[in-house]
TORVOFI-529303 format. One record per residue (C-alpha): residue in three letters; z, y, x. Coordinates in steps of 0.1 Angstrom, whole numbers, plus 5000, padded with zeros to 4 digits. Layout:
BEGIN
resn / pz / py / px
ala / Z / Y / X
...
This chain:
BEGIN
resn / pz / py / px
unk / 5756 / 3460 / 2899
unk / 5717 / 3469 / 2899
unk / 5713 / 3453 / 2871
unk / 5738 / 3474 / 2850
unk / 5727 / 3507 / 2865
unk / 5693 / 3496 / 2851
unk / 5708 / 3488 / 2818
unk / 5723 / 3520 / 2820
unk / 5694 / 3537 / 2825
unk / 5674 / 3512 / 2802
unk / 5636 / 3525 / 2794
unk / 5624 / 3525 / 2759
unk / 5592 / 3501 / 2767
unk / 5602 / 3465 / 2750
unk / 5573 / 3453 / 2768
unk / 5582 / 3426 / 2789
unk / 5553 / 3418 / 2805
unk / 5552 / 3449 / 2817
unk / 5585 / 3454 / 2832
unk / 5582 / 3418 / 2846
unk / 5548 / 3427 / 2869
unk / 5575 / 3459 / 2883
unk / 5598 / 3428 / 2892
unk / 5577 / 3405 / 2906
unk / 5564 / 3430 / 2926
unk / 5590 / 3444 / 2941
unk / 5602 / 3401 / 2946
unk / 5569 / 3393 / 2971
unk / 5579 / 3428 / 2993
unk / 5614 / 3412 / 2993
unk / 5600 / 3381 / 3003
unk / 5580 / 3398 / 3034
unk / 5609 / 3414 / 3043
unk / 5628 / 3379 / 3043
unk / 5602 / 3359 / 3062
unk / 5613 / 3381 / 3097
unk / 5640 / 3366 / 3101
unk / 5622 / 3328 / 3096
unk / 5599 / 3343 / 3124
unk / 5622 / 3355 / 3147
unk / 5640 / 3316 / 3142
unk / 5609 / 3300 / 3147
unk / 5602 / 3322 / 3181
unk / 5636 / 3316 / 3195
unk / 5631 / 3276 / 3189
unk / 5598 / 3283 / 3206
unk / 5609 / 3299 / 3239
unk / 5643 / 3276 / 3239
unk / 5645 / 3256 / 3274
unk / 5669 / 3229 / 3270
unk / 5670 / 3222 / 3304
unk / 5684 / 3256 / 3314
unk / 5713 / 3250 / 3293
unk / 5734 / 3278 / 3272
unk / 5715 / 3304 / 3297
unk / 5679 / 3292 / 3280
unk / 5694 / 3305 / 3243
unk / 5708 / 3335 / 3255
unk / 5676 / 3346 / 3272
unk / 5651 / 3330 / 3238
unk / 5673 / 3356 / 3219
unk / 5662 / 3385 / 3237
unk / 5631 / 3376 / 3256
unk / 5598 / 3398 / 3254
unk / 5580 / 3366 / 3248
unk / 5602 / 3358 / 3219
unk / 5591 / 3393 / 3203
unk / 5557 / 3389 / 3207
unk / 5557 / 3353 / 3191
unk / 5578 / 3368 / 3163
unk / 5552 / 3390 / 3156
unk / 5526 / 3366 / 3149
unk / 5543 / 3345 / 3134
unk / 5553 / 3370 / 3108
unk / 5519 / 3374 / 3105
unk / 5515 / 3337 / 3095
unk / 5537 / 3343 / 3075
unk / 5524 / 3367 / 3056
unk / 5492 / 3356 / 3053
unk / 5513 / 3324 / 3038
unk / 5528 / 3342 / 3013
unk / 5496 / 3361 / 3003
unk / 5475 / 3328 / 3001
unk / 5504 / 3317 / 2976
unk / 5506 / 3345 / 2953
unk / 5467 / 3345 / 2950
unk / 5463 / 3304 / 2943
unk / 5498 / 3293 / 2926
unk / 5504 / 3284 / 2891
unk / 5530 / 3275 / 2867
unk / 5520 / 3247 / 2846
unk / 5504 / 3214 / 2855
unk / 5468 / 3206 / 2855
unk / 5458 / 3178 / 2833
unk / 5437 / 3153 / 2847
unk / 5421 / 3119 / 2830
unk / 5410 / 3103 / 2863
unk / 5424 / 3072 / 2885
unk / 5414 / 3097 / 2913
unk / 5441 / 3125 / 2900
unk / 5446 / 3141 / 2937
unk / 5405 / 3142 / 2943
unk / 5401 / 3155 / 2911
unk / 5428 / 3183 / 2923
unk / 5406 / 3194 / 2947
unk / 5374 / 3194 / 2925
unk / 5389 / 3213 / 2899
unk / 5393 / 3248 / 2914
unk / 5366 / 3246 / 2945
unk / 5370 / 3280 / 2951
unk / 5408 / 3279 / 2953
unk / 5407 / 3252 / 2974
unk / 5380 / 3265 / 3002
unk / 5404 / 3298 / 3002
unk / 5435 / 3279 / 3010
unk / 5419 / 3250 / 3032
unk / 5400 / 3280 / 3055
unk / 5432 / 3305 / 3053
unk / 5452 / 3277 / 3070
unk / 5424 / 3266 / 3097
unk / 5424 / 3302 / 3106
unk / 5466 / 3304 / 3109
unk / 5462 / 3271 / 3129
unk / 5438 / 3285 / 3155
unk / 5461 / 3316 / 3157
unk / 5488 / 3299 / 3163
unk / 5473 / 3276 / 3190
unk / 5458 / 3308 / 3206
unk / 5490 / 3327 / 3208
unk / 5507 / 3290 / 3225
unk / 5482 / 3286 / 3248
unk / 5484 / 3321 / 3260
unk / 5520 / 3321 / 3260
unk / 5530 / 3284 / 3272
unk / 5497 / 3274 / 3292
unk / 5476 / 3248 / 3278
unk / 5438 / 3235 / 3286
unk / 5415 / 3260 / 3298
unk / 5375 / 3256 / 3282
unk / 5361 / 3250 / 3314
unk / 5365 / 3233 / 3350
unk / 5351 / 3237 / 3378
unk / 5340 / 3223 / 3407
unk / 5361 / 3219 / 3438
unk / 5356 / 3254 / 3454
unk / 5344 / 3267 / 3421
unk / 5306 / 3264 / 3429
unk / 5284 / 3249 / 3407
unk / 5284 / 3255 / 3372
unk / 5316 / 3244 / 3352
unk / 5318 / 3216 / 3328
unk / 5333 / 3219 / 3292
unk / 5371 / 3209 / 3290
unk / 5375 / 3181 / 3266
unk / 5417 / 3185 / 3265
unk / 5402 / 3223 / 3253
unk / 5378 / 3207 / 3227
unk / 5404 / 3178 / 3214
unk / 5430 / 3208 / 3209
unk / 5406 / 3233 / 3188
unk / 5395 / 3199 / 3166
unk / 5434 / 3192 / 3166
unk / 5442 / 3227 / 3150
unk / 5418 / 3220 / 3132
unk / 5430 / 3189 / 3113
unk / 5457 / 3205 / 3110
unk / 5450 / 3235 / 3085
unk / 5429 / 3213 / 3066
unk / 5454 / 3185 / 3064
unk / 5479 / 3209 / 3052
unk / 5457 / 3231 / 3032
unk / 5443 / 3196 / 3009
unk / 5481 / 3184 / 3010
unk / 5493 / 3218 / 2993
unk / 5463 / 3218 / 2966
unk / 5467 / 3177 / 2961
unk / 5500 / 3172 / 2961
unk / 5505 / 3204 / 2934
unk / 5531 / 3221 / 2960
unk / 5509 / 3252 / 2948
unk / 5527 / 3247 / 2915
unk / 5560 / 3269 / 2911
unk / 5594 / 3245 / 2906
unk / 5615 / 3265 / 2885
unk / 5653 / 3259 / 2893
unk / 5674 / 3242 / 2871
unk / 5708 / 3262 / 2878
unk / 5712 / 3297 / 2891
unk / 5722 / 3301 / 2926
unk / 5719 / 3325 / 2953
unk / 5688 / 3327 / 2977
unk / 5710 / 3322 / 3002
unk / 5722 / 3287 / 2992
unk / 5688 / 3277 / 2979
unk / 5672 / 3282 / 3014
unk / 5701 / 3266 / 3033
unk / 5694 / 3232 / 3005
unk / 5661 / 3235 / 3013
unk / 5664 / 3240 / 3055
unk / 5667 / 3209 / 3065
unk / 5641 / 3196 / 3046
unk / 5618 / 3220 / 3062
unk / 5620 / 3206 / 3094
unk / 5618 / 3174 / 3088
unk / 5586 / 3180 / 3066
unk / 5568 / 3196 / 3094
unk / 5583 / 3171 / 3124
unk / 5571 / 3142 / 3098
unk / 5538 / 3162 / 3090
unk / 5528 / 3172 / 3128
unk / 5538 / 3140 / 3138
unk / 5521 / 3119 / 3110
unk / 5482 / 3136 / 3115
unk / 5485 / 3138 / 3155
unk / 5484 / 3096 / 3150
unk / 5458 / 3094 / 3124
unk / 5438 / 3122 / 3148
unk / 5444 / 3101 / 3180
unk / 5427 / 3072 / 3168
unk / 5404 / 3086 / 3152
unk / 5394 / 3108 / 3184
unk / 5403 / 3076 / 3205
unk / 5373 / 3061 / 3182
unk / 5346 / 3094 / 3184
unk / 5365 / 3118 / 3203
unk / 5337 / 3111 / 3236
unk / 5306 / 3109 / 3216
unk / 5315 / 3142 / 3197
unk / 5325 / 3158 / 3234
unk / 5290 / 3146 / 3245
unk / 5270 / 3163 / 3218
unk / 5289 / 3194 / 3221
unk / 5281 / 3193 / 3260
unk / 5246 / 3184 / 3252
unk / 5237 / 3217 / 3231
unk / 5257 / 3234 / 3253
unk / 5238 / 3225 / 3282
unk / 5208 / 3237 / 3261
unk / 5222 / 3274 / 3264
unk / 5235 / 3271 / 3296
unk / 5235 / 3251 / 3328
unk / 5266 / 3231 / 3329
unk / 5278 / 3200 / 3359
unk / 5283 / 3161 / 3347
unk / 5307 / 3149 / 3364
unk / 5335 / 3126 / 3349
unk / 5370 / 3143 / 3336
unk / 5399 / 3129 / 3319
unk / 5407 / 3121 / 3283
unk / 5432 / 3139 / 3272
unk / 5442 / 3113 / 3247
unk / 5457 / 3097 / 3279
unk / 5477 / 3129 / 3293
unk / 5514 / 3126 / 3276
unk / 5518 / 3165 / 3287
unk / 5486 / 3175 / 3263
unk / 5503 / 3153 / 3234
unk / 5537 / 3168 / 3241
unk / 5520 / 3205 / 3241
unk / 5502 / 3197 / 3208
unk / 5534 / 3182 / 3188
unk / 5553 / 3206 / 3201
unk / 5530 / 3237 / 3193
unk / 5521 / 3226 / 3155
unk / 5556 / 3218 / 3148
unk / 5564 / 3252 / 3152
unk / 5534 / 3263 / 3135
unk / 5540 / 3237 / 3102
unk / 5575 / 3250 / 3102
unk / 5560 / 3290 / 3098
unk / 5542 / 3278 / 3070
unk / 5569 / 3256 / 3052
unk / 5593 / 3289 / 3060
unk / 5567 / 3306 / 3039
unk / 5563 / 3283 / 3010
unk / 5602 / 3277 / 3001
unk / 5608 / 3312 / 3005
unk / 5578 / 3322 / 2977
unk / 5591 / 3295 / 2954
unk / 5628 / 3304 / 2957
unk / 5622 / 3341 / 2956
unk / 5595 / 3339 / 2928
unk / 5611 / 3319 / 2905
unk / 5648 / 3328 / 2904
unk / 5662 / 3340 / 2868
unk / 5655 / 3370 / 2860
unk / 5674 / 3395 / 2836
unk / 5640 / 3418 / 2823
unk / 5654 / 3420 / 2787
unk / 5684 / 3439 / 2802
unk / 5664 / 3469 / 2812
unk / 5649 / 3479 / 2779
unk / 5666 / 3491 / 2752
unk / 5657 / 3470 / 2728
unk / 5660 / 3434 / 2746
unk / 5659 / 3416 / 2719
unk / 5622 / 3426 / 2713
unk / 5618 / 3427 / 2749
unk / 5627 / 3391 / 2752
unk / 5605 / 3381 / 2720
unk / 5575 / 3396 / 2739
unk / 5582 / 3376 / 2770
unk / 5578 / 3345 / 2746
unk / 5545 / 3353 / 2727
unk / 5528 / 3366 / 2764
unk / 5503 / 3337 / 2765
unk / 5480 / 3355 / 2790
unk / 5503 / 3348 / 2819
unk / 5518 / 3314 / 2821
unk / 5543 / 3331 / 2848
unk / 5554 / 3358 / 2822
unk / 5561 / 3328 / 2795
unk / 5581 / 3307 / 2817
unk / 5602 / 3333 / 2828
unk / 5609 / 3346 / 2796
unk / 5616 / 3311 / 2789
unk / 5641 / 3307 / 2815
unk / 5656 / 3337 / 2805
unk / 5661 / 3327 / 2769
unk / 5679 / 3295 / 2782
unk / 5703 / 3319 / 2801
unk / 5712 / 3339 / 2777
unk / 5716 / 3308 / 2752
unk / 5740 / 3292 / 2779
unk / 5759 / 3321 / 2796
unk / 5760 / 3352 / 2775
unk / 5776 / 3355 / 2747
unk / 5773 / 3389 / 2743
unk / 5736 / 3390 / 2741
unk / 5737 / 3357 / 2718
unk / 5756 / 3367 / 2692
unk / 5732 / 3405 / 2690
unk / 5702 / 3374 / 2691
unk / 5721 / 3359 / 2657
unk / 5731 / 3391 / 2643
unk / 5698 / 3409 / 2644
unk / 5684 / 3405 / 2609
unk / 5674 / 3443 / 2604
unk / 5636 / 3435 / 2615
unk / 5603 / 3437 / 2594
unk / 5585 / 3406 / 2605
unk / 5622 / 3386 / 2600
unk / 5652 / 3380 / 2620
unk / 5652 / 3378 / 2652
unk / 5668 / 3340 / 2648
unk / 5637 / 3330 / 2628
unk / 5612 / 3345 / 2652
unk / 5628 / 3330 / 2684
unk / 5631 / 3300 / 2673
unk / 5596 / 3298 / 2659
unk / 5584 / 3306 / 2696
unk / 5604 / 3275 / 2706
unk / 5600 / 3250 / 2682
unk / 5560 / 3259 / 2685
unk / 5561 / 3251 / 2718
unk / 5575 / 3214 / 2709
unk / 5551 / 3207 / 2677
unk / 5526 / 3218 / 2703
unk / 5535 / 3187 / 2727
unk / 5539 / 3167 / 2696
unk / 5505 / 3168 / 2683
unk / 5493 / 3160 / 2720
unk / 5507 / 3128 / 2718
unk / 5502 / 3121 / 2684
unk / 5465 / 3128 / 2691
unk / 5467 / 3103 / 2721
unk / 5485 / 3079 / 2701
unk / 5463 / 3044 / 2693
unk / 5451 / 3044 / 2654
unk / 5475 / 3024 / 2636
unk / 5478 / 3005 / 2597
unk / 5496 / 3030 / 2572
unk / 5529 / 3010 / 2563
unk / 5536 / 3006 / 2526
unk / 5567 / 3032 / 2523
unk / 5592 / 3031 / 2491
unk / 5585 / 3060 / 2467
unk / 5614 / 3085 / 2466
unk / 5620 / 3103 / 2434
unk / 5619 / 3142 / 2434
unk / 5653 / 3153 / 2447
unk / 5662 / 3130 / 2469
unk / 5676 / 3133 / 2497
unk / 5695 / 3109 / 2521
unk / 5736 / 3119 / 2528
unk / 5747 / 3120 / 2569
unk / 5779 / 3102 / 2563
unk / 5806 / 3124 / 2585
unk / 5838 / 3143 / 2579
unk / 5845 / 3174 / 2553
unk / 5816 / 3194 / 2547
unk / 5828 / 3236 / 2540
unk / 5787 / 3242 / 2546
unk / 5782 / 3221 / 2516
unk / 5752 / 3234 / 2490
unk / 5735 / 3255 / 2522
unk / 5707 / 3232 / 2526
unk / 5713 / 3212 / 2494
unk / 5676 / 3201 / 2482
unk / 5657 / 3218 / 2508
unk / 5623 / 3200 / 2514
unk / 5608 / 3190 / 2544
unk / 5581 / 3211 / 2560
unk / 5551 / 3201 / 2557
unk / 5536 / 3191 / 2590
unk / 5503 / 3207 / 2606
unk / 5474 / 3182 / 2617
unk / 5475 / 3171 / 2653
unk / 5448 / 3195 / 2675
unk / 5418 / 3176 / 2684
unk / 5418 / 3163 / 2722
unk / 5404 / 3187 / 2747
unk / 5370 / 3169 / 2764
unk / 5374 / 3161 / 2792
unk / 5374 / 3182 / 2820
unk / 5361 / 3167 / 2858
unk / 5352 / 3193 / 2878
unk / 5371 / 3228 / 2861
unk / 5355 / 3260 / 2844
unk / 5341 / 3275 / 2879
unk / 5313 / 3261 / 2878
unk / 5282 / 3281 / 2862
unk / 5245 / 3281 / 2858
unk / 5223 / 3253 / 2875
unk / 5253 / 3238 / 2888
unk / 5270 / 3237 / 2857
unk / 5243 / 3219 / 2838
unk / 5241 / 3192 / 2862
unk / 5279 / 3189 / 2868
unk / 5283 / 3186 / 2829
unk / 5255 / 3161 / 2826
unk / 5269 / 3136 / 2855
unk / 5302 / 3141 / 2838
unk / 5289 / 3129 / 2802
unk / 5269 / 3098 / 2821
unk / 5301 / 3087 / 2836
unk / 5325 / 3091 / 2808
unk / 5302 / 3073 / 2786
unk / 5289 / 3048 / 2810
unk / 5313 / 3015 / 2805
unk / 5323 / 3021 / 2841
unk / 5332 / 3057 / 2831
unk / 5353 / 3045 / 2805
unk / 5373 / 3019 / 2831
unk / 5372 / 3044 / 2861
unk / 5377 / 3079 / 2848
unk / 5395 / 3075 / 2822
unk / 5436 / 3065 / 2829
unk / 5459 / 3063 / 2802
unk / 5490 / 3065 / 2827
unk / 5477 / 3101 / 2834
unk / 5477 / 3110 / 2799
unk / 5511 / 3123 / 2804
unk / 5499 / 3151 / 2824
unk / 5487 / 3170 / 2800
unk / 5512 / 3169 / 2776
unk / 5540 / 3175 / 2801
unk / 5519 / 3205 / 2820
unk / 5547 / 3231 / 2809
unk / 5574 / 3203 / 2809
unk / 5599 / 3227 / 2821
unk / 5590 / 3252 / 2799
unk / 5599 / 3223 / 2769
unk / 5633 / 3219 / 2784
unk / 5641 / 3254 / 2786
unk / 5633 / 3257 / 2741
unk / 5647 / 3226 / 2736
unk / 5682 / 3237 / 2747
unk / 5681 / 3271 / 2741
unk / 5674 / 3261 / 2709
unk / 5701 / 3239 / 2705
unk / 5721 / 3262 / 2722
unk / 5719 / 3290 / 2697
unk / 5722 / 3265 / 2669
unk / 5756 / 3249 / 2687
unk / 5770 / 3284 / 2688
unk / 5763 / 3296 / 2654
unk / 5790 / 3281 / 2641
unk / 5814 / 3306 / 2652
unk / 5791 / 3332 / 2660
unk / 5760 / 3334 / 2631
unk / 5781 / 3361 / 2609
unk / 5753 / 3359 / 2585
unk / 5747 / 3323 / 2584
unk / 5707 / 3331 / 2593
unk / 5705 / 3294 / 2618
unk / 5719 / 3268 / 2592
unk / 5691 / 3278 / 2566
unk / 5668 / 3265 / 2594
unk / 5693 / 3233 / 2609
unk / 5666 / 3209 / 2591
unk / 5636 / 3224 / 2605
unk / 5651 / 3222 / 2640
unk / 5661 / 3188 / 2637
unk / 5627 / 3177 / 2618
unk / 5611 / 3189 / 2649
unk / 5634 / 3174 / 2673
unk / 5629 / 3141 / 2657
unk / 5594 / 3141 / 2654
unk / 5587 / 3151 / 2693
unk / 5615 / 3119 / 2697
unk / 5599 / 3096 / 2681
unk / 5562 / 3105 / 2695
unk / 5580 / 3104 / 2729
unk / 5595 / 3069 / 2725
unk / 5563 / 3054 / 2711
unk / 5547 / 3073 / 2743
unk / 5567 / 3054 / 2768
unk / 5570 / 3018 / 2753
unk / 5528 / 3019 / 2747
unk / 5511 / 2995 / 2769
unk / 5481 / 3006 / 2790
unk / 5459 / 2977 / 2780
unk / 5472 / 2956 / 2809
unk / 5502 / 2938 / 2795
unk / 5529 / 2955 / 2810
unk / 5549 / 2984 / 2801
unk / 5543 / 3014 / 2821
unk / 5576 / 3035 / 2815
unk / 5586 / 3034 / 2854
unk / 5552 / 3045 / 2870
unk / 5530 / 3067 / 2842
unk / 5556 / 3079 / 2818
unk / 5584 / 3095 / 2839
unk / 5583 / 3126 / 2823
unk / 5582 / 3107 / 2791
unk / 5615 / 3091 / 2795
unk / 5629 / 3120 / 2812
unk / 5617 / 3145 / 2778
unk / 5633 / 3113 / 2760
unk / 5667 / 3121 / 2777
unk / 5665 / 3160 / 2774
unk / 5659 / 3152 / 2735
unk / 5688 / 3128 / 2732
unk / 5711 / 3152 / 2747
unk / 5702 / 3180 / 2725
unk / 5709 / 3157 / 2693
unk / 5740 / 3145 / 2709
unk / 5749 / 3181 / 2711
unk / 5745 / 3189 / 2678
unk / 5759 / 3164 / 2667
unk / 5795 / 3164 / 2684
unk / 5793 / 3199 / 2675
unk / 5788 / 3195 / 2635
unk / 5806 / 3163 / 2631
unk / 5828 / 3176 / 2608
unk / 5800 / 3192 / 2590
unk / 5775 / 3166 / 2585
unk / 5774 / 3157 / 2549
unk / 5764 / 3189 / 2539
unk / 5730 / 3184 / 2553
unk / 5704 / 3174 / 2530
unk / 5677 / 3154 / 2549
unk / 5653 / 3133 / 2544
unk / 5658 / 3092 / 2544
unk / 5639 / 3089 / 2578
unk / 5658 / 3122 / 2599
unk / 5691 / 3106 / 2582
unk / 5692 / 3079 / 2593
unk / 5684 / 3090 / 2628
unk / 5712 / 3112 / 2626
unk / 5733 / 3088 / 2617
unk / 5728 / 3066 / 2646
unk / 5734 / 3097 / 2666
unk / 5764 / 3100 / 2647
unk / 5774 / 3068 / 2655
unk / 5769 / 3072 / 2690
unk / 5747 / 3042 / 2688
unk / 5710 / 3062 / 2693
């Protein structure tokens, strides 16, 4: 319903990146509004007494103490969300190392200090508000009686380092593991059956997280926990008179291990709250075409926006839901041929199909030199017949010739430590990275063919989404291209479809020097683009089976086709 009261009132700007900022604007305010009720949840689990029975919930529901923790952790929230839409990004960062996740954190230091220190500050927050609420280690003890001066608590100490850990172990988990990278949705659902898919898996990532670094920081405080509490007492003691008696580890004290597993459960599961929402909220299909009034351009501007990856995909995503849902919209797509710079067909589909050739010549240029074969000349003319039923679209591509392709791009150097770097620092960051990659044990070390894959596939989904829109549209013009504007370009698509194949199969059965094919553990996005391919020729053709012969191709497309054709590819 909003949406038609906006096409209703539809604004003349065809600008879509433009209208798209309005949207995602008015998305992050809908996502703070969202994350109160993930507080108030998190509060409630926070105050809940199990041992008081049914009476413990009814009193968490409504229990001063279960405001106050809602408030902050709404704040951590927030702060979550902010941190988000300052650091994330849409595509995939290529990297040439066998260290790909240290090479993650190199790449944008800046990025990486912002989100590592805005989660060690959420941490302390947290640990602060749970010690005030819940009780926990003071800093310092006293003597019996209170005289003399106090000693420093090291159950206080262990719990700040603790906190500690924990925001940086999350913060270099986000940036390394690429959970800072938007996952677009493959189907369109409701936010409200996204987040309860993605629920349960919230809290067992945090339990599983909390639980996994309170070992790992155990014994490694079991191992330097004392010495680091006796320096800290020892410059203390500088400031300050301070007593020596002994005190007890708190490594040892199940009630300060319960208190800390307990507290940064909660506080992982604000944070997780926080991400899923951002993601679902952020990258749900969007319908910005529908509020100009000329969506067709709208949409065409949405695919040529290159100075925002977001903007791209998302115009992307739309395309593919137009392609698949709405006919209404497709067939004004197929019919709109009144344009200067060409039908609208001709320049959507370039937008797609560039985006393919673009992946193409990435792994042609990554392909190893190989011996030109010795190929039979083929007279002027001649073209290759796709054996198949009758063919009523006979003579519409009869002797059309084969594009001719573009050379691959050269490979982009390669890229350590990102494009922050500047001045002094950059000189010397650039020359270490020139003696490495030239050094023989450069060559073994930094450079990894099984990540090769990363680059190419960087806007992977973004490949999907023009490979079946594209598809798509063609599929439908059958019944819907009034002006037969799509089967004038039916080789072209299928040229390029072919081509991105066939670099894609040579991609996953190439060896990476070792002996052994690689296809499982490097190239998974390779054979999954392999399969997103496959279906889109299958598509086609079940769709122009009967219409087969009529297309004039040349010997190697044909018989590709054919063995699609066959149902033997």
């Amino acid at each position: 319903m909003a949406y038609q009261n906006a096409r209703n009132q539809a604004v003349s700007s065809a600008d879509f990146a433009k209208l798209a900022h309005g949207i995602l604007q008015q998305r992050f305010v809908r996502a703070c509004v969202y994350e109160v009720p993930f507080a108030y949840v998190v509060a409630v689990v926070a105050n809940l007494n199990l041992r008081r029975g049914v009476f413990s919930l009814a009193y968490a529901l409504v229990s001063p103490r279960t405001l106050a923790y809602t408030i902050f952790a709404y704040i951590a929230g927030i702060a979550c969300l902010a941190i988000h839409a300052h650091t994330f990004h849409v595509t995939r960062a290529a990297h040439t190392s066998h260290f790909p996740r240290l090479q993650r954190l190199l790449r944008r230091p800046q990025a990486t200090v912002t989100v590592v220190t805005t989660y060690v500050v959420l941490s302390w927050l947290m640990l602060m508000v749970h010690v005030r609420m819940f009780g926990g280690a003071r800093a310092w003890l006293y003597p019996e009686g209170a005289y003399g001066p106090p000693q420093l608590n090291p159950a206080w100490l262990a719990s700040w380092l603790f906190a500690t850990c924990v925001g940086v172990a999350y913060g270099v988990t986000l940036v390394t593991d690429e959970r800072l990278q938007l996952a677009f949705p493959m189907l369109e659902q409701s936010r409200i059956h996204a987040l309860k898919d993605r629920l349960p898996m919230s809290f067992s990532r945090a339990f599983g997280f909390a639980t996994s670094v309170l070992c790992k920081f155990w014994l490694a405080y079991f191992v330097v926990g004392w010495g680091v509490y006796r320096s800290v007492c020892g410059v203390l003691a500088r400031i300050f008179s301070t007593s020596a008696y002994n005190v007890a580890s708190p490594l040892f004290s199940a009630s300060m291990l319960a208190f800390w597993l307990h507290t940064f459960v909660l506080v992982v599961l604000t944070w997780e709250f926080a991400h899923q929402l951002f993601e679902i909220i952020v990258t749900e299909p969007t319908r910005i075409n529908e509020l100009s009034v000329d969506r067709n351009l709208c949409l065409l501007s949405g695919l040529r926006h290159t100075e925002s990856p977001l903007i791209q995909h998302l115009a992307f995503q739309e395309l593919y839901r137009v392609a698949a849902f709405s006919m209404e919209q497709r067939v004004e797509i197929l019919t709109d041929i009144d344009r200067t710079s060409g039908t609208m067909w001709t320049q959507i589909s370039a937008e797609c199909i560039a985006v393919i050739s673009a992946a193409t010549g990435q792994l042609k240029a990554q392909a190893p030199a190989e011996k030109p074969k010795p190929v039979a000349p083929i007279k002027k003319g001649e073209a290759v017949d796709v054996r198949a039923g009758g063919a009523p679209m006979a003579d519409i591509l009869q002797g059309r010739k084969p594009a001719v392709p573009a050379p691959p791009p050269a490979p982009a150097p390669v890229d350590l430590f990102g494009v922050e770097a500047q001045g002094l620092e950059k000189y010397v960051l650039t020359t270490l990275r020139d003696m490495l990659v030239r050094s023989p044990l450069g060559q073994r070390i930094l450079r990894s063919h099984r990540a090769q894959s990363t680059s190419v596939f960087a806007n992977f989904q973004q490949q999907v989404w023009a490979i079946r829109s594209l598809i798509r549209l063609v599929e439908c013009s059958i019944t819907e291209d009034k002006y037969g504007v799509v089967q004038t370009d039916i080789a072209r698509v299928l040229e390029t479809l072919f081509a991105y194949l066939i670099e894609l199969e040579r991609s996953a059965m190439q060896s990476d020097g070792s002996g052994a094919y690689n296809v499982q553990t490097a190239n998974r996005q390779t054979v999954a683009m392999v399969q997103v391919v496959r279906n889109a020729l299958y598509v086609f053709t079940t769709s122009f089976y009967e219409y087969l012969e009529a297309l004039k191709l040349p010997p190697q497309q044909a018989k590709q086709l054919q063995a699609f054709a066959n149902f033997s590819a």
